[in-house]
C-alpha positions as CSV (number, residue, x, y, z in Angstrom):
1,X,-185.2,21.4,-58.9
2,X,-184.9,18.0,-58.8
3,X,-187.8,15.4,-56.8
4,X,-187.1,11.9,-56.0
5,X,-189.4,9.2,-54.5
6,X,-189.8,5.7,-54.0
7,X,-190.5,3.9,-56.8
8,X,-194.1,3.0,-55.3
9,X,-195.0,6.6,-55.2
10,X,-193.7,7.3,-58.8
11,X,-197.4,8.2,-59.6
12,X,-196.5,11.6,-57.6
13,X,-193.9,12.2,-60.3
14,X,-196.0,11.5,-63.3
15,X,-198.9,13.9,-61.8
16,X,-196.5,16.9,-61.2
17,X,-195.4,16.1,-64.4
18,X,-198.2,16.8,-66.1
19,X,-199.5,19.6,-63.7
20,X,-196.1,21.7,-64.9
21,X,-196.5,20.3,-68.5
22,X,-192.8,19.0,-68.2
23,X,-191.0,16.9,-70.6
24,X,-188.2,15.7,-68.4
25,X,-187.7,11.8,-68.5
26,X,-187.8,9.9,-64.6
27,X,-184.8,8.6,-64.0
28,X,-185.1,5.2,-62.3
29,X,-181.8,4.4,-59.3
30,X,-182.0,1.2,-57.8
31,X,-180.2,1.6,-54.0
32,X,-177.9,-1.0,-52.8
33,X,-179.2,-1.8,-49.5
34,X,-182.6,-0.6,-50.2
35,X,-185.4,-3.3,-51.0
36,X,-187.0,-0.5,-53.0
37,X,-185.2,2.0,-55.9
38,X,-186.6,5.7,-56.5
39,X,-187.8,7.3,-59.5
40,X,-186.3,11.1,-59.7
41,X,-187.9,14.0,-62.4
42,X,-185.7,17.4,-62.4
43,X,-187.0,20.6,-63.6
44,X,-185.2,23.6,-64.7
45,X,-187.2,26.6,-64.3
46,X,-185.7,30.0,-62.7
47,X,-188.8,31.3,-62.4
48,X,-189.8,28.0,-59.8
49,X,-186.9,28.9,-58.1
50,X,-187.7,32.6,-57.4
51,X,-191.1,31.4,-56.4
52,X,-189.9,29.2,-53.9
53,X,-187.3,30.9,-52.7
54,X,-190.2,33.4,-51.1
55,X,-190.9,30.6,-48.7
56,X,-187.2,29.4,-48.1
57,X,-187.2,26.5,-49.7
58,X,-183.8,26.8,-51.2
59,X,-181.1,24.3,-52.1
60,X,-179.7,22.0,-49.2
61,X,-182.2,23.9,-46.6
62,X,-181.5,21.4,-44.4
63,X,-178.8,23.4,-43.3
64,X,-179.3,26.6,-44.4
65,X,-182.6,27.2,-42.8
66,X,-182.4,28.4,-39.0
67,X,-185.7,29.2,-38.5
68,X,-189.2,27.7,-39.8
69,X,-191.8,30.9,-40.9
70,X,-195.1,29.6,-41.9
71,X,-198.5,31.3,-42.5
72,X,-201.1,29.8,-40.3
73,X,-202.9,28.5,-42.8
74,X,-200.1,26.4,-44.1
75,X,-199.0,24.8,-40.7
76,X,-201.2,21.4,-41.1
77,X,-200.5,21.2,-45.0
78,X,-196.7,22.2,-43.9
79,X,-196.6,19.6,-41.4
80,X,-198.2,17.0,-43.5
81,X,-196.0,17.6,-46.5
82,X,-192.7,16.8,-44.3
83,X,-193.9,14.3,-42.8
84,X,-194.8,12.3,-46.5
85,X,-191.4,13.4,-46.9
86,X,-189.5,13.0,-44.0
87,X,-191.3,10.8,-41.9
88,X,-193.4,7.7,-40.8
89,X,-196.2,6.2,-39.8
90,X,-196.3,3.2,-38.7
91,X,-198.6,0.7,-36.5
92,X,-196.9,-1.3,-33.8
93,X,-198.6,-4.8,-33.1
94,X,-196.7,-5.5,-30.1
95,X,-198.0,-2.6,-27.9
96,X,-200.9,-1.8,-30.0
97,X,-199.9,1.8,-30.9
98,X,-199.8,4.0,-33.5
99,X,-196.4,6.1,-34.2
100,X,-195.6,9.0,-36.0
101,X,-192.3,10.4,-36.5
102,X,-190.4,12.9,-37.9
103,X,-186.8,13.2,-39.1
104,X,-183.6,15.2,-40.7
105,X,-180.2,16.5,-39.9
106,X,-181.0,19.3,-38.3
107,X,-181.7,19.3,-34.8
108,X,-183.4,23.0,-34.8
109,X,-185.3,22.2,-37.5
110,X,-186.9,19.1,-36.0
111,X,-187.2,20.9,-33.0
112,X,-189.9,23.4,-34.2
113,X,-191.6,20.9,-36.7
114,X,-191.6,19.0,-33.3
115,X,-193.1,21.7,-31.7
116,X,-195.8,22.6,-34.7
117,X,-197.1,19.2,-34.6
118,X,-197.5,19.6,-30.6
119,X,-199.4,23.1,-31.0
120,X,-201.5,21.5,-33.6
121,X,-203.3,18.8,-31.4
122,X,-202.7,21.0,-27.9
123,X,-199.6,18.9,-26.5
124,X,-197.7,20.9,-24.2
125,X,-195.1,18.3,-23.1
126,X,-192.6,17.3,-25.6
127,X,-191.2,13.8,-26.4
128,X,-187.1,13.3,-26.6
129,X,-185.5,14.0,-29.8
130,X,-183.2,11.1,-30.3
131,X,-179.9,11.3,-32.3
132,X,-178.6,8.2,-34.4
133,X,-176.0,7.8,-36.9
134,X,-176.5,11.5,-38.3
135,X,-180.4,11.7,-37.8
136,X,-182.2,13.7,-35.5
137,X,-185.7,12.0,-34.5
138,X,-188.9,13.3,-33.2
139,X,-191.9,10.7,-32.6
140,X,-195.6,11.0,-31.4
141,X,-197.1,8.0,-30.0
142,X,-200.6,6.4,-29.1
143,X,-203.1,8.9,-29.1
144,X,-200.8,11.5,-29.7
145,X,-199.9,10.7,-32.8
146,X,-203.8,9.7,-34.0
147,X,-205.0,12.9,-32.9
148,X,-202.6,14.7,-35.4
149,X,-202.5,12.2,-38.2
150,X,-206.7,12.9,-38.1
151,X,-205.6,16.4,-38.3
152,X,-203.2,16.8,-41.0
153,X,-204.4,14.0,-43.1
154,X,-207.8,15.3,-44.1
155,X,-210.4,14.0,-46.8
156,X,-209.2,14.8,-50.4
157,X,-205.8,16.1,-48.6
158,X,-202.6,16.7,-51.3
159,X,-201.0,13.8,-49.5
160,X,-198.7,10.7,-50.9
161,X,-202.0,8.1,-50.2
162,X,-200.2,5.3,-48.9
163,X,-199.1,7.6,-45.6
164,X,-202.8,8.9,-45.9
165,X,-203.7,5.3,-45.8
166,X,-201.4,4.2,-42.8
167,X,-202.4,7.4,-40.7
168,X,-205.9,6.1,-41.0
169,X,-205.5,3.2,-40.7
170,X,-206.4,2.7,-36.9
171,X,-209.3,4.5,-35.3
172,X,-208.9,6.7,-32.9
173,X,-212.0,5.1,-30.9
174,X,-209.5,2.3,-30.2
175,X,-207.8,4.8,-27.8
176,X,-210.4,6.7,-26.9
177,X,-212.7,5.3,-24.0
């Protein structure tokens, strides 16, 4: 199993790290094109791999995976985890919103994480997934996407802090009256 962040969130890496008691060395790869490089940590464990295999998370599930199973009271950690993973939050000074997206190569799978987040904070209506050089895209915007950043990104949350930060950054008073 292998885990690679930004090198700004390599403090994630240490901490699991130590949680596992691992000894594996972070391996540091500076991108071309890429103003920041990523820190990596692999760990070989069989057993990890049974144990997450129950919840198919299995190797390139990105395409592998055609549909998303998850116990109820996973969805919002779910939800949050991909999007520290595969998504962003971001504020946008020119219309004065907030934004929250989503994104991967799978068009089903984005689809129903698309449609979690919407069932989460009672959206019925869905946005447009948009398609770009290989990417599928989901994005909640304004109020929309407050609403579920309050929701998924909880106090003391298991969260990579600066999204935790960024979803909070705005308050949702701003929208709200």
């Amino acid at each position: 199993i292998k885990l690679e962040l930004v090198e700004t969130d390599v403090e994630i890496l240490n901490k699991l790290k130590q949680e596992l008691n691992c000894n594996s060395k972070l391996s540091y790869n500076k991108r071309k094109n890429h103003i920041l490089g990523t820190y990596a940590v692999s760990v070989r464990s069989q057993q990890m791999a049974d144990d997450l295999s129950k919840w198919h998370i299995i190797p390139n599930k990105t395409y592998a995976v055609s549909e998303i199973k998850i116990p109820d009271e996973f969805k919002i950690d779910f939800l949050r985890g991909f999007i520290d993973g595969d998504g962003s939050i971001w504020y946008d000074n020119n219309c004065n919103l907030v934004h929250t997206s989503i994104c991967g190569h799978s068009e089903n799978i984005i689809k129903q994480i698309a449609n979690l987040g919407n069932s989460l904070i009672g959206q019925k209506t869905a946005n447009k997934i948009t398609y770009t050089n290989g990417v599928y895209r989901y994005t909640w915007n304004g109020l929309k996407a407050q609403l579920l950043n309050q929701l998924i990104y909880y106090p003391d949350c298991v969260c990579i802090a600066r999204k935790r930060e960024k979803a909070m950054s705005q308050s949702i008073a701003e929208y709200v009256g």
